[in-house]
C-alpha positions as CSV (number, residue, x, y, z in Angstrom):
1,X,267.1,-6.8,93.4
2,X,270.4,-5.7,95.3
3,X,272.7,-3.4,95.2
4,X,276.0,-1.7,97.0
5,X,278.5,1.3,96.6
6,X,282.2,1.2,96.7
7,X,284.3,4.0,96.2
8,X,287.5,4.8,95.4
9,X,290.1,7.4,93.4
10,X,289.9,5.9,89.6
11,X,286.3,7.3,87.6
12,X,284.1,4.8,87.0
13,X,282.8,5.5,83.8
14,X,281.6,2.1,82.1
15,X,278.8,0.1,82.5
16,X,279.1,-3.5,82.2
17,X,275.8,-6.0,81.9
18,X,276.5,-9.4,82.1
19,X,274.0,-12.3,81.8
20,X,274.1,-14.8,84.1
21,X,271.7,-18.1,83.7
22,X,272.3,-19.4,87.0
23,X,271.6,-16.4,88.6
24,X,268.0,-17.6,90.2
25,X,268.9,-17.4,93.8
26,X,269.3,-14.8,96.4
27,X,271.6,-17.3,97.8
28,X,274.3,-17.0,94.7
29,X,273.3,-13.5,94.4
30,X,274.6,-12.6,97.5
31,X,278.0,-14.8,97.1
32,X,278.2,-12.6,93.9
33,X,277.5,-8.7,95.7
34,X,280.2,-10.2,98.1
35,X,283.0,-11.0,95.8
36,X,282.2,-7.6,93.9
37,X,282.5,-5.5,96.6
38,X,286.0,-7.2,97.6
39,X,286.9,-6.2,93.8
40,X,287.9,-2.5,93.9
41,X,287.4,-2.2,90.5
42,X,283.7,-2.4,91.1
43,X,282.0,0.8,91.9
44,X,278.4,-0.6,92.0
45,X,276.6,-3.5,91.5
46,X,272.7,-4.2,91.0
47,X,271.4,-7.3,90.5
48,X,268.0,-9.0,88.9
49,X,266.8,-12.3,89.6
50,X,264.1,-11.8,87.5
51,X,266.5,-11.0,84.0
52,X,269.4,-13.2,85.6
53,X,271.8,-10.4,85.3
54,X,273.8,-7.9,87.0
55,X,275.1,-4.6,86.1
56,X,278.8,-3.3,87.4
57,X,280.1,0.2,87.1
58,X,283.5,0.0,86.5
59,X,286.6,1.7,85.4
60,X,287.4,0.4,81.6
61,X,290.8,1.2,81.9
62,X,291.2,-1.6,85.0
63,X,288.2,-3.9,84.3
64,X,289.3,-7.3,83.6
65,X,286.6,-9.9,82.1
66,X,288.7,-12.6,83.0
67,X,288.4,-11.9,86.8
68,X,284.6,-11.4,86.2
69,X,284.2,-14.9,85.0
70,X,286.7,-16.2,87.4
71,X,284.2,-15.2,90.0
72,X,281.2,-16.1,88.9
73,X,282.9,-19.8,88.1
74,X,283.8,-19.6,91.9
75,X,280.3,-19.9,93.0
76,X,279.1,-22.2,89.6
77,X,277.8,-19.7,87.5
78,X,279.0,-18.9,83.7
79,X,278.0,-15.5,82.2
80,X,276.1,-16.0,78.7
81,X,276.5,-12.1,77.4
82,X,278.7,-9.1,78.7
83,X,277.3,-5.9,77.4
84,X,279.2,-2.5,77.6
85,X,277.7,0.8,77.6
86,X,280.0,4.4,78.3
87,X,278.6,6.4,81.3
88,X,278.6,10.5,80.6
89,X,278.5,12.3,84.1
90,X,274.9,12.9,83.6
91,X,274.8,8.6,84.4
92,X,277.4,8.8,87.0
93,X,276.4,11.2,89.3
């Protein structure tokens, strides 16, 4: 399991699972926790190579699926499922 922080001004107020099939190494896992933290849209990323997922924080307003799966095709991986959940500020703090 991994994880990091990013902040910035914008709240952050989703939560966006995404399966990832390929996801079975810490070797693409840490390509991946790379890219997101370039990606200021990101606020926080875990990871599981045990469920082949990770879970982002992001702003909805500014997140972009498309970028998502533009990075994970970067390092060979294809995301199966994106599931959305809204964050109250009990979640977010």
């Amino acid at each position: 399991m991994s994880f990091f922080f990013t902040f910035d001004n914008l709240p952050k107020t989703t939560e966006v699972t995404i399966t990832i099939p390929q996801l079975k190494s810490i070797e693409i896992e840490n390509h991946l926790k790379n890219e997101m933290n370039k990606n200021k849209d990101v606020d926080y990323m875990n990871s599981s190579l045990m469920t082949n997922s990770i879970v982002l924080r992001v702003n909805d307003k500014k997140f972009s699926k498309r970028k998502i799966e533009k990075i994970l095709h970067k390092w060979g991986c294809q995301a199966s499922d994106f599931y959305y959940r809204k964050l109250n500020n009990r979640d977010i703090n």
